[in-house]
N, C-alpha and C positions, 0 to 999 in steps of 0.2 A: 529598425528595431529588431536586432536578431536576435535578441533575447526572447521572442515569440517561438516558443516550438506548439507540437501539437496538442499538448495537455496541457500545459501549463508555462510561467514565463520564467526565466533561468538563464543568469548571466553574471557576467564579471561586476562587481560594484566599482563605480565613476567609468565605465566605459559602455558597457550593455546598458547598464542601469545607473541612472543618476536622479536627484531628489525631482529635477525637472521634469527628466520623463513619465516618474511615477504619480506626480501633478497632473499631466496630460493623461496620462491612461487611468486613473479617479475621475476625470471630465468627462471622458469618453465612455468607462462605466456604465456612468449612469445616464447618455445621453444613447447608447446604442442599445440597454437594456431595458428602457421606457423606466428611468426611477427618478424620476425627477416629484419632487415631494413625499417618495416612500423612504422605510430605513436601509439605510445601507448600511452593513459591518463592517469594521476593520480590524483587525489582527495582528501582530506581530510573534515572532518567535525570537530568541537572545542572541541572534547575529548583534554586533556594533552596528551596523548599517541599519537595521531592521526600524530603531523608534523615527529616525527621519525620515525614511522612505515612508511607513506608516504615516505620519502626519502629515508628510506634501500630497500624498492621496486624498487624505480625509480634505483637504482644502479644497484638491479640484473637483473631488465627488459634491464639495459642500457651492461651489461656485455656479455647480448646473444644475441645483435643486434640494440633492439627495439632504438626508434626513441622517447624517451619519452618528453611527455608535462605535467611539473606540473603546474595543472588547481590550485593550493592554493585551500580556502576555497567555497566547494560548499556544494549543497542540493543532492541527490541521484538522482531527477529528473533533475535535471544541467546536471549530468555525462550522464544522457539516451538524453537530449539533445545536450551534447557534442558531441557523441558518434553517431547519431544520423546526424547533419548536417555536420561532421568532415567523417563521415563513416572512423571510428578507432574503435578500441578495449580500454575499457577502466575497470579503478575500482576505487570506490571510499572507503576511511577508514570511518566505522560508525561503531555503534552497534546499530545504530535505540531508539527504547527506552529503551535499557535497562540504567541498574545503570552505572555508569562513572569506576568502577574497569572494566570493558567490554570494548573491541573494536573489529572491524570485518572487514570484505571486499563486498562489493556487486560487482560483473562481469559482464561487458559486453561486446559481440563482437560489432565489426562493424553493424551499424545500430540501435545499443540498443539492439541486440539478446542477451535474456538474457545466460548467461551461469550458468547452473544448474548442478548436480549430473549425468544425463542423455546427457548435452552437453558440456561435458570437465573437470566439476571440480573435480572428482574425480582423475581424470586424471592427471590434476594439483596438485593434493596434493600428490596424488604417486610421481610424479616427483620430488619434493618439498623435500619431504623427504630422496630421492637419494643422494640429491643435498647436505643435512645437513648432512648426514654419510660419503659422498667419497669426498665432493666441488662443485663448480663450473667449469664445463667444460670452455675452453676458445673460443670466438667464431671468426669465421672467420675474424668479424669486429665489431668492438666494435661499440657499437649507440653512442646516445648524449642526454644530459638533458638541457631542455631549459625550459621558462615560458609562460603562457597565462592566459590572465583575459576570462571569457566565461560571464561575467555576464550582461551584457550591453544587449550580443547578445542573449541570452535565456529570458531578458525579454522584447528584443522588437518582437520575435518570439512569448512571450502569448497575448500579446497586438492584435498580428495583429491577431491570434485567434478568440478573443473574444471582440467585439470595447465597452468598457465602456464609453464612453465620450460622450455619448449622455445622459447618464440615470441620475434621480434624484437621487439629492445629497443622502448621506446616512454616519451615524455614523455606523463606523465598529472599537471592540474591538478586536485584535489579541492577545492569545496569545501564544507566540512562544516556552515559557519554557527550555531559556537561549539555545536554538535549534538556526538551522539554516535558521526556518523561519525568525529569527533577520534580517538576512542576506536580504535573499531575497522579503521580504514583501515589504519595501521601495523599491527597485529596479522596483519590479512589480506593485505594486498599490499606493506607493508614487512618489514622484517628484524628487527623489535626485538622477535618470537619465536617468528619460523620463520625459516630461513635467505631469501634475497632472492633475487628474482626478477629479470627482466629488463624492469625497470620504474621510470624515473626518475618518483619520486611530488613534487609541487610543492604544499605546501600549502598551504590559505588557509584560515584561520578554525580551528585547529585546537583553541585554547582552547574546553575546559569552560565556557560560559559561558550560563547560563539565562536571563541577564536581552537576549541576545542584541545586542550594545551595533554590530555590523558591517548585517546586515538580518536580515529575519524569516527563520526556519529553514523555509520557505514554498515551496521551488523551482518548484510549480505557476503561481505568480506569475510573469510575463515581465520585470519586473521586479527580483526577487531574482536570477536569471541575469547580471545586467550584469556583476557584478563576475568572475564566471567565465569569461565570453566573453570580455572584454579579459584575464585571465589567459590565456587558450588563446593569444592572439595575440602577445600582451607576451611570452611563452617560447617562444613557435614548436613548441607542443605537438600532440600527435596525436590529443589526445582532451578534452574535459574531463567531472567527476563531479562532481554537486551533489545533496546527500539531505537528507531532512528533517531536523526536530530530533530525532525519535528513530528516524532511518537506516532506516526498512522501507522506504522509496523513495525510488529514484535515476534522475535526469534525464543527457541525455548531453546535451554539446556538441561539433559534430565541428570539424574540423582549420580550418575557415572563420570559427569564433565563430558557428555557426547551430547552434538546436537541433535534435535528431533524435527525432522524435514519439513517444511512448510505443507505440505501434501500430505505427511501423516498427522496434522496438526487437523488441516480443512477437513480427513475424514471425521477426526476424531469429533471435529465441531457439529459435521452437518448431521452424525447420528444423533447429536443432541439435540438441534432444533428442529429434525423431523420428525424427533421423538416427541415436542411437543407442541409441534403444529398438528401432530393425527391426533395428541390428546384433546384439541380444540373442536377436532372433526374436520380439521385439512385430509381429506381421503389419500392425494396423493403428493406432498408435498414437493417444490421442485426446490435445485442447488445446481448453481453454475460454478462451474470449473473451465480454467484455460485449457488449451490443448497441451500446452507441456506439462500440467498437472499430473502426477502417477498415475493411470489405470486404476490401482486400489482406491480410486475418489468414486469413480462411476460405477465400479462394482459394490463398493458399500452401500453409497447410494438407492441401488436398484435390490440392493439385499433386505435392506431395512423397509422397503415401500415407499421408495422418494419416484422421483425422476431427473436423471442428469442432462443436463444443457451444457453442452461445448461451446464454449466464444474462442474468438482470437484473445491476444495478448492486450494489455492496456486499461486500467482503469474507466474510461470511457466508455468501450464494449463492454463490457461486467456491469457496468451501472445501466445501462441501456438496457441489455437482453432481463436487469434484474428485473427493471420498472413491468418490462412487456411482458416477461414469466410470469410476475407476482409468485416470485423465489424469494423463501425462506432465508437461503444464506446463499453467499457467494465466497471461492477462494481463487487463489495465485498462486503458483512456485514460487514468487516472490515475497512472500509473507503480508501481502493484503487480504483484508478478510472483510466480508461485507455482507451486512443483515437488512433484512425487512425492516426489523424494529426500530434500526438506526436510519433512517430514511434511505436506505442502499448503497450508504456508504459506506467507506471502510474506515475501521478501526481497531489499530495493535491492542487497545487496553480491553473492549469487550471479548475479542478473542481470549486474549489472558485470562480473562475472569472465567471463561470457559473450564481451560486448560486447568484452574486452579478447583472450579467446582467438581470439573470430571475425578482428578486426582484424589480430595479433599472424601468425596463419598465415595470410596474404597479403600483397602489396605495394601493398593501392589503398591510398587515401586513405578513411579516414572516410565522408566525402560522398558518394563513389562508390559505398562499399559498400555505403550505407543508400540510394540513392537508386533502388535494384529494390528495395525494401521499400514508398516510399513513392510508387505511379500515381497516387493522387488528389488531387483539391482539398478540402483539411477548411476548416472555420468556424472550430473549435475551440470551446468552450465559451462562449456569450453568455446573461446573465440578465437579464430581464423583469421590472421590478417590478409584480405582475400581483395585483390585489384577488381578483378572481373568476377563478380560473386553471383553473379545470373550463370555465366559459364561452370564456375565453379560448382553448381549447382546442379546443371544438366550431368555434366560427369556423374556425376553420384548419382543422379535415378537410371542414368544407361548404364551405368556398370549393375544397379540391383533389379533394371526388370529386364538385362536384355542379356543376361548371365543363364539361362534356362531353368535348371530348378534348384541350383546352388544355392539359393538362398531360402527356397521354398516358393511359395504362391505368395506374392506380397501388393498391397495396396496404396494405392497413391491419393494424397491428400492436398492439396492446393489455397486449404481454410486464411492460413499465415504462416507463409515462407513454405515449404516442403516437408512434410511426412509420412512418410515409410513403415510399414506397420508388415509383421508377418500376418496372415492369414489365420494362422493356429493361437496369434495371442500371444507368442511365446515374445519378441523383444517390437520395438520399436524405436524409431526418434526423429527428430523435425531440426533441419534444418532455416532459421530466419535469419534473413537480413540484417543490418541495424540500418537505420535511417540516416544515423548521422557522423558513423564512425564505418571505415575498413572495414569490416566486422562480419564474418559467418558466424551465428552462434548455435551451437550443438547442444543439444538436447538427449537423452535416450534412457530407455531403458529395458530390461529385459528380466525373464524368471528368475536365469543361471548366474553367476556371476560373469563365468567364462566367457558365456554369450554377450552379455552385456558390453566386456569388453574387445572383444574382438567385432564383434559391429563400430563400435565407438573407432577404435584401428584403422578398419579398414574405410570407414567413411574421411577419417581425420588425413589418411594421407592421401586420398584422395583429392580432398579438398587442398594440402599443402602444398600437393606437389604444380596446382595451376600454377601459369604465367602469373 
């Protein structure tokens, strides 16, 4: 089953993933996570693949006990909210953004714990595949499959989050990219079942559609944004929102058709809920941030009276260091955002609602607001088709500590992958691996621009020029 990686399960559909496998890993479920007579969730997102693979789970989950509820169509963050107020174990069918030949599973236990490589899922696919060479064992008591709508209940749970219905009106362009922000945007910030707010919603791409026929449900892409940013402009909007295909992350566009960095977004967030966790009497609130997160996160942070926590990369560390901090909020360069209030999980739509309350109680513009978020010059993410990427890696800290003071006094970091930082603050950037691709991926940033990119330069051809 190679469709196991370390987060989550992601694969071709009838090769990786077929109704049978997903049968055996529902059996497996609930026999590796002890649920045999609790509730189990099930989920789907609007891949064609998704309602069968859903159902051949919900059988095997239901053959070794479990107690299964098929939640139909949600978001990723539904299921961490199902999951969540339900304290069940759950999973939902997505492949996120990938292409629509792809379908996957995201886990979770009770409470939203996520399950990883490290908290059962390898476990699970072992068993999994027991299950596909010998059967299915028979279990002492067969469960039962039944239904639940969750949708009603997860968006009047952001609502009472974050109170929008005071703020100035505001043209917001969504768009959801045949995803399941479709779904959920109406739900949460339209009227069609909570009462409306003071928010003209402009949609684009709202159809259910997996085989994604407009562009990839991709927004990290600077190219899936076009069609958004000429929406922001074409309405004369004050904001625009673009989320993956299954909505855990949302991209902003401000009032200009320029996007507003994931990193000026997490600071803009965590001043908001530090703001009112100290009005609670939290003395010093904490917010975790990745390492390639902009600098402007941990000095904001430590501005306002928080304290910032560095993880590595990955959803699983951010939910992990969240639990053990008893942090406030969590962000990603990658546009994950992650709260206390949502059991420490991420989700693109309460970020949003942020982003929309922050804006909504003032009169700047967008751009304005984000732009004391965002002092530095970033690279943004550049990859290295790199054979020997351990070598390719020494190169570049002997060329930066072994050059004398060319580059200044600089620090070396080993958290995740390699980072290089000057001494004075002035630039930095981190070189990672990928795990499962060629891949050096580049990182940086810096005061200057110039600086910024003349490090970015001289690292990149460093790295190009390896065997």
């Amino acid at each position: 089953m190679d469709a196991f990686k370390a987060y989550d399960v992601r694969g071709l559909v009838g090769e990786s993933l077929t109704a049978e496998s997903a049968e055996a890993v529902g059996a497996a479920f609930v026999d590796v996570l002890g649920l045999s007579g609790q509730t189990v969730l099930v989920g789907r997102d609007m891949r064609p693949s998704s309602p069968e693979f859903a159902d051949a789970f919900a059988r095997g989950a239901a053959a070794r006990g479990g107690r299964v509820e098929l939640l139909g169509l949600i978001s990723t963050d539904e299921l961490y909210f199902a999951c969540g107020v339900r304290d069940a174990a759950g999973v939902v069918f997505t492949a996120s953004h990938n292409p629509a030949q792809y379908n996957g599973m995201k886990m979770a236990k009770a409470g939203a714990v996520p399950v990883s490589a490290d908290t059962g899922l390898y476990d699970i696919r072992d068993t999994a595949m027991q299950y596909l060479a010998s059967g299915l064992p028979d279990a002492v008591e067969r469960g039962s499959v039944s239904e639940v709508d969750v949708l009603a209940d997860y968006a009047a749970y952001l609502r009472s989050l974050v109170d929008l219905s005071g703020i100035r009106p505001l043209k917001v362009v969504v768009d959801a990219g045949n995803g399941m922000g479709g779904l959920t945007t109406p739900a949460v910030l339209g009227d069609t079942l909570l009462p409306g707010l003071p928010l003209e919603i402009v949609p684009m791409y709202f159809e259910l559609d997996g085989t994604f026929p407009n562009h990839p449900a991709n927004p990290l892409e600077p190219e899936n944004l076009r069609d958004l940013q000429a929406g922001v402009l074409e309405h004369g909007a004050d904001l625009g929102l673009a989320f993956d295909g299954d909505a855990d992350r949302c991209f902003v566009i401000d009032e200009r058709g320029a996007p507003v960095t994931p990193s000026a977004i997490t600071a803009l967030v965590a001043r908001r809920e530090i703001a009112r966790a100290q009005a609670t009497g939290e003395a010093t609130p904490v917010v975790i941030h990745n390492l390639i997160t902009s600098r402007a996160v941990p000095e904001l942070v430590e501005a306002e009276g928080g304290r910032a926590v560095v993880t590595r990369v990955g959803h699983s560390f951010i939910k992990a260091v969240m639990a053990a901090e008893q942090a406030v909020f969590g962000g990603e360069h990658s546009a994950h955002y992650y709260f206390r209030d949502f059991f420490n999980a991420d989700t693109g739509m309460l970020a949003a609602m942020h982003v929309l309350a922050a804006l909504g109680e003032q009169q700047k513009p967008l751009s304005e607001l984000a732009a004391e978020f965002n002092p530095y010059f970033a690279s943004g993410e550049i990859n290295s088709e790199v054979a020997d990427k351990a070598g390719a890696t020494a190169a570049v800290v002997q060329h930066f500590t072994g050059n004398g003071d060319r580059f200044g006094k600089v620090s070396l970091d080993t958290m995740d992958g390699t980072t290089i930082a000057a001494e004075d603050g002035s630039w930095w950037f981190n070189l990672r691996p990928s795990n499962t691709e060629p891949f050096l991926r580049y990182n940086g940033e810096a005061a200057g621009h110039d600086t910024m990119e003349s490090i970015r330069n001289t690292v990149l051809d460093i790295v190009r020029s390896q065997p």
